[in-house]
DSSP file (Angstrom, degrees, kcal/mol; ACC not computed):
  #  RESIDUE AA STRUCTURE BP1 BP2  ACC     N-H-->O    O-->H-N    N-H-->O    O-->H-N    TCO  KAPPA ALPHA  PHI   PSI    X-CA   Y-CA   Z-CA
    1    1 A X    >         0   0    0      0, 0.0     3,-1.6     0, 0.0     9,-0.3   0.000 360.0 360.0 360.0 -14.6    0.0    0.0    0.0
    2    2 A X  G >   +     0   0    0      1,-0.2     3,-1.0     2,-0.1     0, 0.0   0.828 360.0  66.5 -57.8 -30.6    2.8    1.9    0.3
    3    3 A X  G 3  S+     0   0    0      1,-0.3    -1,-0.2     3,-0.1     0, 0.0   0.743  94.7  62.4 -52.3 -35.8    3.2    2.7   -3.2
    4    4 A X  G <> S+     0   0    0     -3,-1.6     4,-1.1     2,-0.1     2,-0.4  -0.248  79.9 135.8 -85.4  40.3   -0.3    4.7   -3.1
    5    5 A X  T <4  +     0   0    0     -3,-1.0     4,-0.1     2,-0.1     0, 0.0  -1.000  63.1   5.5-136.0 139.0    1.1    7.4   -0.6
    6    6 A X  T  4 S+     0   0    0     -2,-0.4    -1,-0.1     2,-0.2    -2,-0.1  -0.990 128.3  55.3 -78.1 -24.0    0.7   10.9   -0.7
    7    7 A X  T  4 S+     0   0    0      2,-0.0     2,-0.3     0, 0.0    -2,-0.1   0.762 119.7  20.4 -69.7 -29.3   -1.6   10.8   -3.6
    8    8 A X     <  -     0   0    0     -4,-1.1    -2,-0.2     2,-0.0     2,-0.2  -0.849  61.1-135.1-123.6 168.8   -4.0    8.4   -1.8
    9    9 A X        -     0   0    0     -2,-0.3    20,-1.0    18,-0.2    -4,-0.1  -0.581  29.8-176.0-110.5  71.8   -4.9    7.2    1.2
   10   10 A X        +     0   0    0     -6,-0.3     2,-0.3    -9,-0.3    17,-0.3  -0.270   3.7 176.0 -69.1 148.6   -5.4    3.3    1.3
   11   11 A X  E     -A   26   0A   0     15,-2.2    15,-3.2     2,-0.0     2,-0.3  -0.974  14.1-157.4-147.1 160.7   -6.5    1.4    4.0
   12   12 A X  E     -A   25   0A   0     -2,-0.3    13,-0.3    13,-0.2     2,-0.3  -0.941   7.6-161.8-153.2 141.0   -7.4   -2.5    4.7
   13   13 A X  E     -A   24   0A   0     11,-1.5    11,-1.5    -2,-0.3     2,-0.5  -0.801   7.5-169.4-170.2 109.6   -9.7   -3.8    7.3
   14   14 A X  E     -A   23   0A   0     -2,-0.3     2,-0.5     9,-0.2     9,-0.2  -0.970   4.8-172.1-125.7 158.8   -9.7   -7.6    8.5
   15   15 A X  E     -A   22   0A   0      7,-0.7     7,-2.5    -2,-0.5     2,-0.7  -0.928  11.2-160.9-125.2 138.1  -11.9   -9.3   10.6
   16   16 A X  E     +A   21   0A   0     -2,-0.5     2,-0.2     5,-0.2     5,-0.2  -0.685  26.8 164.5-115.0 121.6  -11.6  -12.9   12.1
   17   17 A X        -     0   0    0      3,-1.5    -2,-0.0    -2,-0.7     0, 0.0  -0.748  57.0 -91.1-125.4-179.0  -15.1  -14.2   13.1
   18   18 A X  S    S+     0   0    0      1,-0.2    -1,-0.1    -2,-0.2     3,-0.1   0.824 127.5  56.9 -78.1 -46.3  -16.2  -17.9   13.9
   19   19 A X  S    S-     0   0    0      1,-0.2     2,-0.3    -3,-0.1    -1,-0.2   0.688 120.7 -89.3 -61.4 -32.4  -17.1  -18.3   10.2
   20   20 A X        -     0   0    0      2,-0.0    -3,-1.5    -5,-0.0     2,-0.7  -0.949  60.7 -32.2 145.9-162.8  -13.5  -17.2    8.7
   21   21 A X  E     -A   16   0A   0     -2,-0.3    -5,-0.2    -5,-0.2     2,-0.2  -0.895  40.2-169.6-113.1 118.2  -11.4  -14.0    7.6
   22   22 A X  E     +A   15   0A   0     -7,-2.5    -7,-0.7    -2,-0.7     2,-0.6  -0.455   9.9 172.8 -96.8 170.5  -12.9  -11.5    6.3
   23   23 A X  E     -A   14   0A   0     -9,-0.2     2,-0.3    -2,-0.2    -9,-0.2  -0.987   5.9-176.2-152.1 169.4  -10.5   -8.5    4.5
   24   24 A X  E     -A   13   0A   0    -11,-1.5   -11,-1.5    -2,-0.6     2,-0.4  -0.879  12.0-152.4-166.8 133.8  -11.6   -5.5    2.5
   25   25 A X  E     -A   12   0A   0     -2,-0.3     2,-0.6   -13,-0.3   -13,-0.2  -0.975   9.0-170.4-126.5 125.0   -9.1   -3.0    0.8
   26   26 A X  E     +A   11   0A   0    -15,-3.2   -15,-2.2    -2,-0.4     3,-0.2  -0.928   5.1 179.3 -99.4 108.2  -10.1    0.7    0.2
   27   27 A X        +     0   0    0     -2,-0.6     2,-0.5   -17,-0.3    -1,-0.2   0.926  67.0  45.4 -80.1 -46.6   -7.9    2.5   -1.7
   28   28 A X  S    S-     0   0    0    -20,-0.1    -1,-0.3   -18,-0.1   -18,-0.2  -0.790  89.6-123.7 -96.7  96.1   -9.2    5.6   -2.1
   29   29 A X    >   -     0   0    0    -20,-1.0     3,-1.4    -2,-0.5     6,-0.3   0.152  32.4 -91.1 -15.0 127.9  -10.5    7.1    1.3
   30   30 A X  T 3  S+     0   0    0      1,-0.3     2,-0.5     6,-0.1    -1,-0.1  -0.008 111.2  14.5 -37.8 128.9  -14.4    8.5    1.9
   31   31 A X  T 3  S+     0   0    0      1,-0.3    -1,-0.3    -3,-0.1     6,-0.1  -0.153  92.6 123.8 113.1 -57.4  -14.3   12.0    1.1
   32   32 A X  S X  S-     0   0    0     -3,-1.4     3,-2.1    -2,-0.5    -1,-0.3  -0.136  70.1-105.4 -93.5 149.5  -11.4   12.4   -0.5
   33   33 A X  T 3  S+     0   0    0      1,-0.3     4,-0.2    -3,-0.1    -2,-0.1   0.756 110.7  40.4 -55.2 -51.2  -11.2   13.8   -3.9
   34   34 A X  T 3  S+     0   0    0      2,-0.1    -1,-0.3    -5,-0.0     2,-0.1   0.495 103.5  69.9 -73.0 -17.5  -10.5   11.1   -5.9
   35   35 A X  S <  S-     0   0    0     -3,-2.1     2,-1.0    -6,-0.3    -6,-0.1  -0.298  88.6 -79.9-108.6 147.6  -12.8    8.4   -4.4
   36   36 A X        -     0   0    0     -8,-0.1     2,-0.4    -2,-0.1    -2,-0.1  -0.660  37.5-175.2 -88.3 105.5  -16.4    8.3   -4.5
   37   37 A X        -     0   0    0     -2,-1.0     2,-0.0    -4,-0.2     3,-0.0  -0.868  27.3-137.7-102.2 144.7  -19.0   10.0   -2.7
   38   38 A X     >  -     0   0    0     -2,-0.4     4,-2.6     1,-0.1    -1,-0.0  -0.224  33.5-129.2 -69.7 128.0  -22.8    9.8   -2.5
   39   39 A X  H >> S+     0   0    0      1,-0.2     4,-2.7     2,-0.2     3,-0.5   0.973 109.4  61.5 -55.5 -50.9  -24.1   14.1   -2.2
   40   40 A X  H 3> S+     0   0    0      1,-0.3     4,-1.2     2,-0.2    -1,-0.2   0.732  99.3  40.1 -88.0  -3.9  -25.8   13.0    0.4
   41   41 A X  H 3> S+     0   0    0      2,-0.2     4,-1.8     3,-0.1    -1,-0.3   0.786 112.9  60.7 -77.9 -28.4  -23.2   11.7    2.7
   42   42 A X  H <X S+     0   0    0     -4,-2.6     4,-2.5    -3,-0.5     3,-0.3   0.996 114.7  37.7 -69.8 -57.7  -21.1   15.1    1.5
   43   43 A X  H  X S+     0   0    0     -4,-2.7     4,-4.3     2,-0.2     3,-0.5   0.945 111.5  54.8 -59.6 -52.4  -24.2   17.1    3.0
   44   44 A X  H  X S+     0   0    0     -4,-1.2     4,-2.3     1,-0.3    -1,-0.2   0.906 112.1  43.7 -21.0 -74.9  -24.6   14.9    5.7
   45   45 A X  H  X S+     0   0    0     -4,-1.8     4,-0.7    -3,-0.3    -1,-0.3   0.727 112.2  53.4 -39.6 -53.1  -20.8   15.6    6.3
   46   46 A X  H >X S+     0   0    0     -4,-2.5     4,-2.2    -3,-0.5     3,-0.6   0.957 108.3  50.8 -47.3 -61.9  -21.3   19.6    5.8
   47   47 A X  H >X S+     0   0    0     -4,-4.3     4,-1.8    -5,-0.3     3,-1.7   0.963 113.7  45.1 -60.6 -77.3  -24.3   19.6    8.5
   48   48 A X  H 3< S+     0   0    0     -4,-2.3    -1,-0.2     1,-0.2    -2,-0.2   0.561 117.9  39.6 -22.6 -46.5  -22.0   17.8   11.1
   49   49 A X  H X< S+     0   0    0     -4,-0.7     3,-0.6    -3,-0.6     4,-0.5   0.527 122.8  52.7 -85.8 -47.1  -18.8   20.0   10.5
   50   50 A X  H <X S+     0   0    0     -4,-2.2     4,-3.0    -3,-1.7    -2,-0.2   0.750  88.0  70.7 -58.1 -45.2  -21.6   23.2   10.2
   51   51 A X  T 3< S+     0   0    0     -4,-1.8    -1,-0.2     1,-0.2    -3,-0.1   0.329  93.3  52.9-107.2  22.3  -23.3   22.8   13.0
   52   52 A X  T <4 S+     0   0    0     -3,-0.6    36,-0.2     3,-0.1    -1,-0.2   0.437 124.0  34.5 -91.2 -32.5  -20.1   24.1   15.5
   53   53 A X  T  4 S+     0   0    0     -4,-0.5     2,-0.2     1,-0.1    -2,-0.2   0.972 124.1   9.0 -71.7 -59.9  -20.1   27.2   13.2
   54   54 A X  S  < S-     0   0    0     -4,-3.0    -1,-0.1     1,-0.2    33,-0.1  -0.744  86.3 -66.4-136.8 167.7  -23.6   28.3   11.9
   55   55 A X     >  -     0   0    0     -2,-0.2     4,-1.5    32,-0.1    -1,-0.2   0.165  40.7-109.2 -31.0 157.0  -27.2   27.5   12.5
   56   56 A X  H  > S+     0   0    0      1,-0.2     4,-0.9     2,-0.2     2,-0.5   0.965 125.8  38.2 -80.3 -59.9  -29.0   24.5   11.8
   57   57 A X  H  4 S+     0   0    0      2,-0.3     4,-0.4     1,-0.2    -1,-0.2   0.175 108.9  59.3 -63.5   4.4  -30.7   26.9    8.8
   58   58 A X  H >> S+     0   0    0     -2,-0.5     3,-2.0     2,-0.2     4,-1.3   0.835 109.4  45.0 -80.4 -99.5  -27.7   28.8    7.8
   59   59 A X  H 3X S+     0   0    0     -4,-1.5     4,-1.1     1,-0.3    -2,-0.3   0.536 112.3  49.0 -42.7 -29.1  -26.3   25.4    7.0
   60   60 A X  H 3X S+     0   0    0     -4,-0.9     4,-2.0     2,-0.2    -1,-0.3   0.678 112.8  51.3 -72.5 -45.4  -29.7   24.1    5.0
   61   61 A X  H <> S+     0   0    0     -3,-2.0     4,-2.9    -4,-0.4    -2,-0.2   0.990 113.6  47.1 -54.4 -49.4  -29.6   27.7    2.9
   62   62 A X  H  X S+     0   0    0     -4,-1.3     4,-3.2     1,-0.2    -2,-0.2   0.780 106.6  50.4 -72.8 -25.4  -26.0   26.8    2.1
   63   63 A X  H  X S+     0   0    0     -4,-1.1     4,-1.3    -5,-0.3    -1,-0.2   0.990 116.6  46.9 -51.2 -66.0  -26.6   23.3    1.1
   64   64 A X  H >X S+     0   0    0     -4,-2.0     4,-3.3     1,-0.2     3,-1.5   0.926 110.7  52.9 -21.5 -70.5  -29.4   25.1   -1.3
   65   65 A X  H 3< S+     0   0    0     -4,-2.9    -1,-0.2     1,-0.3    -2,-0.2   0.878 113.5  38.7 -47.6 -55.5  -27.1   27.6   -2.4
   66   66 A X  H 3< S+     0   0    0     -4,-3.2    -1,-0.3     1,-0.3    -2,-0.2   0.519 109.1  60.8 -92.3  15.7  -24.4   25.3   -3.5
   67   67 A X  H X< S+     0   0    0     -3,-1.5     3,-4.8    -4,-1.3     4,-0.4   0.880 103.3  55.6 -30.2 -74.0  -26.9   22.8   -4.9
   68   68 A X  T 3<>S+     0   0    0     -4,-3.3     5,-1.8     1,-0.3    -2,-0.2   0.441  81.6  82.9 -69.9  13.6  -27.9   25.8   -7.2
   69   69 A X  T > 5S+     0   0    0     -5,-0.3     3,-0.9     3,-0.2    -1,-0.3   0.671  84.4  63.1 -81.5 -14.1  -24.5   26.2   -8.5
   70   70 A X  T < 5S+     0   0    0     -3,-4.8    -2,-0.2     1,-0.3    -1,-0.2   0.874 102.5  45.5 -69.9 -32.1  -25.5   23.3  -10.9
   71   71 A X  T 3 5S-     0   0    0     -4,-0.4    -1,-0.3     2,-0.1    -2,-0.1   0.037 126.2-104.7 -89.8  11.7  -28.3   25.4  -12.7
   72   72 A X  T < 5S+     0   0    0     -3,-0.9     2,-0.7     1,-0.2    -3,-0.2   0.334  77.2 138.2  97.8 -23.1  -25.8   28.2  -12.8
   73   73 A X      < +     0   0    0     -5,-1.8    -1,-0.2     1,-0.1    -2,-0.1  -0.467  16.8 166.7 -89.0 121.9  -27.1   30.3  -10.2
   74   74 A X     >  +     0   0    0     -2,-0.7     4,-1.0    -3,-0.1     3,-0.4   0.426  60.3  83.0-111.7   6.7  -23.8   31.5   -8.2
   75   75 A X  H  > S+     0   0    0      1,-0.2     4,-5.8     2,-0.2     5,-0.2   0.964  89.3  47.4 -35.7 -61.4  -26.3   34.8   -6.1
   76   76 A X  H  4 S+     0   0    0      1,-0.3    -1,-0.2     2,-0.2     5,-0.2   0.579 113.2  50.7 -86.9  -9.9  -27.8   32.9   -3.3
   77   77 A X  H  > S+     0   0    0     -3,-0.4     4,-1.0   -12,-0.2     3,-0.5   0.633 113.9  43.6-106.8 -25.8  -24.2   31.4   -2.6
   78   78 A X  H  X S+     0   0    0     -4,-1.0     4,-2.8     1,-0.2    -2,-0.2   0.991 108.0  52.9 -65.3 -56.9  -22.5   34.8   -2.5
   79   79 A X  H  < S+     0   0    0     -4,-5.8    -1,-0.2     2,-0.2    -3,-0.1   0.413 117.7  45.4 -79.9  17.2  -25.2   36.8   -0.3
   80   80 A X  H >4 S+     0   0    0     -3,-0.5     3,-3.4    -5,-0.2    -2,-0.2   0.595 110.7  53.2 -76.7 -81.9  -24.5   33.4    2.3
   81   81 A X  H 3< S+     0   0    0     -4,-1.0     2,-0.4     1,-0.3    -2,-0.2   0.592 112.0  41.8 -21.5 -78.8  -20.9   34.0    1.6
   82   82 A X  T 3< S+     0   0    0     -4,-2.8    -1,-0.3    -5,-0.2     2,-0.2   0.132  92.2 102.6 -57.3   7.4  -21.3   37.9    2.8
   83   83 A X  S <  S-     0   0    0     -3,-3.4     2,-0.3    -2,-0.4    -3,-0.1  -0.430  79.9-126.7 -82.4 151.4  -23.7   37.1    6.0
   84   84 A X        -     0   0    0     -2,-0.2     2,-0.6     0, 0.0    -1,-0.1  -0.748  38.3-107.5 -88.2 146.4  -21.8   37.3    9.0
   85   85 A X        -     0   0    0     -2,-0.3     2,-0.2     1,-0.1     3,-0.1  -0.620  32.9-120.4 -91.6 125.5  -22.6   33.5   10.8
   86   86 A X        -     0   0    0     -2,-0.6   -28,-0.1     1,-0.1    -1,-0.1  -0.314  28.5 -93.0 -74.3 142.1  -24.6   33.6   13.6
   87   87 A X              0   0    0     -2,-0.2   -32,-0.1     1,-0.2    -1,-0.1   0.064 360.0 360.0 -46.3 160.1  -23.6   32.4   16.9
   88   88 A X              0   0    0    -36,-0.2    -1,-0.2   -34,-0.1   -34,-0.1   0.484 360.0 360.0 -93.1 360.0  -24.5   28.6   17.7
């Protein structure tokens, strides 16, 4: 695994149960750019990370906003961007 380092982060997992050994190797870590993630675990992931910072509805606009970066509309992420965050 060494071979994948810095560019990735690999990792491999076994588990020894009554039934046998099980093993799984991940190469590319959750999250991380190269790897795949599900939007809704990245929001998921936002809210969690968000919700030491901003409001639970602060974090629910911003999700919106950068949602609506897909249709083009870059407004609604700018006038978040220029809000001051309100205490939690």
């Amino acid at each position: 695994m060494d071979g994948y380092l810095p560019l990735r982060t690999p990792s491999r997992v076994s588990v020894i149960t009554p039934r046998g050994k099980f093993e799984a190797m991940v190469i590319e870590a959750w999250g991380n750019a190269g790897g795949y993630t599900e939007r809704r675990h990245l929001r998921d992931k936002f809210r969690t990370i968000a919700q030491r910072q901003m409001t639970e509805d602060q974090a629910e606009r911003m999700i919106t906003a950068v949602d609506n970066l897909r249709t083009g509309r870059v407004d609604t992420l700018l006038d978040l961007l220029a809000q001051p965050l309100l205490p939690v």
